[in-house]
N, C-alpha and C positions, 0 to 999 in steps of 0.2 A: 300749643305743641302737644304732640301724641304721647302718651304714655311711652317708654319704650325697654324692654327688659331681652338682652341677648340671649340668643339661645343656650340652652343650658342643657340638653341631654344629652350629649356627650361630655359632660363634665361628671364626674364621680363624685357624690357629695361623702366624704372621709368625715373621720373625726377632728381634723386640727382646720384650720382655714388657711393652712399651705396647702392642703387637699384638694383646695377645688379654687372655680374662680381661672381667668385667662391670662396665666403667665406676661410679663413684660421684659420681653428679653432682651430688650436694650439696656437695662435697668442692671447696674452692678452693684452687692448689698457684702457685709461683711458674713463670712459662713454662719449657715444658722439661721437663717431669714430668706423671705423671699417681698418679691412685688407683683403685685396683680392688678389688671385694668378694673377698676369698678364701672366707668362710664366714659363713654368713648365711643367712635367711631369703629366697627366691629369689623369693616372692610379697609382698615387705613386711608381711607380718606377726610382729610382734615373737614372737608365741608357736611359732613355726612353725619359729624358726630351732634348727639342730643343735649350735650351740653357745650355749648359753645360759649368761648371768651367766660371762664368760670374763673372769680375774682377772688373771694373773701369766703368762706365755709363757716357755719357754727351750729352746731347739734343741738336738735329740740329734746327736749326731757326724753320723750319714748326712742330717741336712737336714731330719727331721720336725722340725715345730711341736708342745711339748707346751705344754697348755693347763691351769689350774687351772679349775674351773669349778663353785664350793662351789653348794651349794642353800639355806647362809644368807644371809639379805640384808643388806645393807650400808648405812649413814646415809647414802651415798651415793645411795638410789634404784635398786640392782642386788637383782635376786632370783629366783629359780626356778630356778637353775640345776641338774644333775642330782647334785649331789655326788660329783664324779667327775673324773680328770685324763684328758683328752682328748688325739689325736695328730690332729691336719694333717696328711698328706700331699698331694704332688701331683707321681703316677709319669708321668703323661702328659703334665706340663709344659702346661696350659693354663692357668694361673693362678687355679684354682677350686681348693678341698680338696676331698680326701673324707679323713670324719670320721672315726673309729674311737674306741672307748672303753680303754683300758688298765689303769684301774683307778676301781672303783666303790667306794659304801660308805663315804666321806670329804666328809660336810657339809658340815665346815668346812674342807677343803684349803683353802692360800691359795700359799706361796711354792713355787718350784723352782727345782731345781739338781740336774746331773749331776756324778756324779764317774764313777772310772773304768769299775767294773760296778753302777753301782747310781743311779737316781733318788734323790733327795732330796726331803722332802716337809713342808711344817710342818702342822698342828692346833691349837687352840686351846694345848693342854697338852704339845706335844710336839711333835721331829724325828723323823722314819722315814727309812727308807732301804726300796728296796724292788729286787732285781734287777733289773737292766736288760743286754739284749744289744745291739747296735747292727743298727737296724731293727725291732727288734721293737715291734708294734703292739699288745700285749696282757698284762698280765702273769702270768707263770708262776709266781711262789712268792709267800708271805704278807711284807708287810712286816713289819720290826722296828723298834722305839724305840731311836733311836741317844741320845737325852737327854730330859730333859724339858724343860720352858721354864717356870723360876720367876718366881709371880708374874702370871701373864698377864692384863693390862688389857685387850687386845682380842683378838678371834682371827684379825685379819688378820697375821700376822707375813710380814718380808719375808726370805727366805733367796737367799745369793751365793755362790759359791765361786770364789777366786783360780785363778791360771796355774798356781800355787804348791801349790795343795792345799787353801789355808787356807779352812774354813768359816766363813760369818757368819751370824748367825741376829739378827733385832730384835723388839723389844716395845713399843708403845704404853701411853698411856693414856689415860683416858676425858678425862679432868679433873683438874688438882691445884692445889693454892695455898699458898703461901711462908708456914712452915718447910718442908712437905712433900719429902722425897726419896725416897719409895720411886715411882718415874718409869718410864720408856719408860729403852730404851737398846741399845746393840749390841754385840753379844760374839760367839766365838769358839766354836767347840765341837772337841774333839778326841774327846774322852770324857766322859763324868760332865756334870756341871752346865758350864754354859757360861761363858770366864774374858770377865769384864766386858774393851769395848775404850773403846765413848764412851758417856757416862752424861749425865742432867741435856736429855735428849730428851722432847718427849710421844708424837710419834707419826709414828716413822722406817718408815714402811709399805713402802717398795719399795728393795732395794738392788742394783747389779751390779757388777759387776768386768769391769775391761779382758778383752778378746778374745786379746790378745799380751801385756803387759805387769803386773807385779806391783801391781795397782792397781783400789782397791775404791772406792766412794762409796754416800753415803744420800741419801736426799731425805726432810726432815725437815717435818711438816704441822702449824704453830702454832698457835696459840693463838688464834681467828678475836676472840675479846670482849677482848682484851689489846691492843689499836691505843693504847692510852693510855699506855703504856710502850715502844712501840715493838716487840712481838711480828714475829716477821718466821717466813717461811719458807724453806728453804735447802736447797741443796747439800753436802754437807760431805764431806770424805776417810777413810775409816774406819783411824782411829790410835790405837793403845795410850797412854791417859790422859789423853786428854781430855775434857772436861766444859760442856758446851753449856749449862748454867745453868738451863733449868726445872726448878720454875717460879718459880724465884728472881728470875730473871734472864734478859731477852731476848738476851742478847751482852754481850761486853766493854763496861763502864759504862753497861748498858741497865737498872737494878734495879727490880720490880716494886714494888707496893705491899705494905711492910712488910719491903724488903729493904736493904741496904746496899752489900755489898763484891761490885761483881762486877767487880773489876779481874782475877782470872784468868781467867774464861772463854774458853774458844776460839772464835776467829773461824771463820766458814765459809767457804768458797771461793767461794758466787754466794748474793744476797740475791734471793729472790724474793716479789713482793708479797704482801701476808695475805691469804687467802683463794682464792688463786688452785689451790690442792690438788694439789703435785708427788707425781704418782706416777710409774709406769715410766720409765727411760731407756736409753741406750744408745749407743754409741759407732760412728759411719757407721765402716768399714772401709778405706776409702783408694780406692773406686771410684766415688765420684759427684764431678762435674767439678766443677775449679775450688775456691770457697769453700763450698762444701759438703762439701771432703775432710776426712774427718775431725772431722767435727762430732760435738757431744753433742744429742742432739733426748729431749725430757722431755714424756710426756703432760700434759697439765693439768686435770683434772678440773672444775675453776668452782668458786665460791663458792655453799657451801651459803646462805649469805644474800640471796644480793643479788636485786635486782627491776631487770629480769626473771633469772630466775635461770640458774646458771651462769656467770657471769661470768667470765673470764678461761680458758676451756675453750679447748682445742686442741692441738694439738702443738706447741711450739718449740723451737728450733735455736739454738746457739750454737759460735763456734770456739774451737777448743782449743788449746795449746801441743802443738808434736809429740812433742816427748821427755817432758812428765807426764804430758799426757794429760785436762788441767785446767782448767776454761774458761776463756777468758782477758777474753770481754766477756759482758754481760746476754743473756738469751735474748730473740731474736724470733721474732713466729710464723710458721711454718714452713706447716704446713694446716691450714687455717680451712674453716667452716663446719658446724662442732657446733651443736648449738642445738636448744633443749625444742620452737622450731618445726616440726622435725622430727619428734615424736612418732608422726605416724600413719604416717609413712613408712620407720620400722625403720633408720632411715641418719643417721649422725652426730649421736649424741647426747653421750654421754660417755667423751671415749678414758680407760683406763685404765691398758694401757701399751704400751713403744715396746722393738721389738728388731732391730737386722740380723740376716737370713740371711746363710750363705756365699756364696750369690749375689748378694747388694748387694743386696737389695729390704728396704727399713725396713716391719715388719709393725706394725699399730697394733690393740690391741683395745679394744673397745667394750663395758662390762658394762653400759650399758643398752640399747640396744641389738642384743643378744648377737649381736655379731657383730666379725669380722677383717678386715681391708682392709691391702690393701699399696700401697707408692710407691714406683715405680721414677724415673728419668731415663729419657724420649725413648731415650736413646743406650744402653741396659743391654741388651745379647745374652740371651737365652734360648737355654739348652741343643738 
């Protein structure tokens, strides 16, 4: 794939990064902020754009954006992407990428995460690891299989890595119903097969971990036909032995049909409504003003069901406790304006997920759409 960086001289490069950069004006943001296409399609055509079907995002030490950007498609409505992990840059600080490809050859890439010299990568079947140097746009050696991934219901898996070191790897699944427990779930990887952490999931698709702090989370995607026992969707903390109950069990004394005892289950940390499809999040930094410091903001995908569809798509924002790090109330939406009405115009259709830069800009992708969009604060300096 070409390098590809949008024209920029009719953009005015200002002092804050609301200054410059291609307005998204489908995009509605609370006063005070704004949203800009980073990577995209420059003539609204969805086929045209240079990141296509862009999944999972996670920032390399020097500030690029790496991108997953499988070329399987997803029950979501995301497809064609080049199967390939993509880098963002933006050396000249105008608020446009140019794209670069760094590794091809991977369908079904789905998660990422850096450790110290090396990209992390998931597969349907399997964690790779593949050299990484900081900066580099391209990569230079063949990766390796650091595990495999038993079992694997989907092949979207979500992968995190703690402050700490500690790898997390998850596993969905399609479908299941009570006795069944061979389920989704989230584990650890050091070596070999990966040691189970929470179990009794269907389909924990996007996970991160705090930026400073010793502190992982899942966003777990239920059961959308299960509203008759109380199916829910959630947040939850990633802890050694805990057991989320599918598909036995919606939560603590939530028991399916044909089940009983779900007095042990673990409770989640934030209930989010069914069908609403939490995927990416991420933790604001401590430089957007006000109540907005230090929020969690979670893409939302919509409901695969609902008429008109999509329902509950956007990004929202919730505060956190400063020392866990933990929401402490319901999320509200944060930037609105996704919607399938948007079809011909390649612009806010369905975010997928949500990450701060080092520079305090929260970067949003869109895999139907195939494309990236940032939101700064009015008041965020530009380098």
């Amino acid at each position: 794939m070409p390098e590809v960086d949008a024209p920029s001289a009719d953009l005015p490069l200002g002092p804050t990064w609301c200054s410059v950069g291609r307005t998204v004006t489908q995009g509605r943001l609370p006063a005070g902020y704004c949203v800009k296409l980073f990577a995209g399609s420059p003539d609204g055509n969805v086929a045209h754009s240079p990141v296509m079907e862009p999944r999972v995002m996670a920032f390399a030490p020097n500030g690029d954006l790496f991108v997953s950007a499988p070329s399987m498609s997803t029950v979501g409505g995301a497809f064609g992407g080049p199967g390939a992990i993509l880098v963002l840059s933006d050396d000249d600080a105008n608020g446009t990428a140019e794209v670069h490809t760094f590794l091809s050859g991977v369908a079904d890439v789905h998660g990422l995460a850096f450790g110290p010299d090396a990209l992390y990568y998931t597969t349907t079947n399997a964690l790779y690891r593949v050299a990484y140097a900081a900066g580099q746009r391209a990569s230079s050696g063949a990766p390796s299989q650091v595990s495999a991934i038993p079992n694997p219901g989907r092949w979207t898996h979500g992968l995190a890595r703690s402050v700490g070191g500690v790898m997390h790897v998850s596993n969905g699944v399609l479908g299941a119903s009570c006795p069944a427990r061979d389920v989704g779930y989230v584990a650890t990887v050091t070596s070999g097969a990966p040691s189970m952490m929470a179990v009794g999931l269907r389909n924990p698709m996007y996970m991160r971990c705090h930026h400073r702090d010793e502190l992982c989370m899942a966003a777990e995607m239920g059961d959308d036909g299960g509203g008759s026992y109380g199916a829910r969707e959630k947040l939850f903390r990633i802890r050694s032995g805990t057991d989320y109950g599918y598909p036995c069990c919606a939560g603590p004394n939530l028991p399916a049909p044909g089940a009983s005892d779900c007095a042990g289950i673990t409770q989640e940390e934030v209930v989010i409504p069914i069908g609403n499809s939490p995927f990416g999040f991420d933790w604001e930094r401590g430089v957007w003003p006000g109540a907005m410091s230090g929020v969690l903001c979670i893409a939302q995908h919509g409901s695969f069901y609902s008429s008109p569809p999509w329902l509950g798509e956007g990004v929202y924002c919730t505060p956190t406790d400063p020392t866990t790090h933990v929401p402490t109330a319901n999320f509200s939406l944060f930037l609105e304006g996704f919607s399938p009405a948007n079809m011909g115009t390649a612009r806010m259709l369905r975010p997928a997920d949500v990450v701060f830069g080092p520079d305090g800009r929260m970067f949003v992708a869109d895999d139907v759409a195939n494309a990236v969009y940032w939101v700064a604060p009015q008041s965020l300096a530009r380098p």
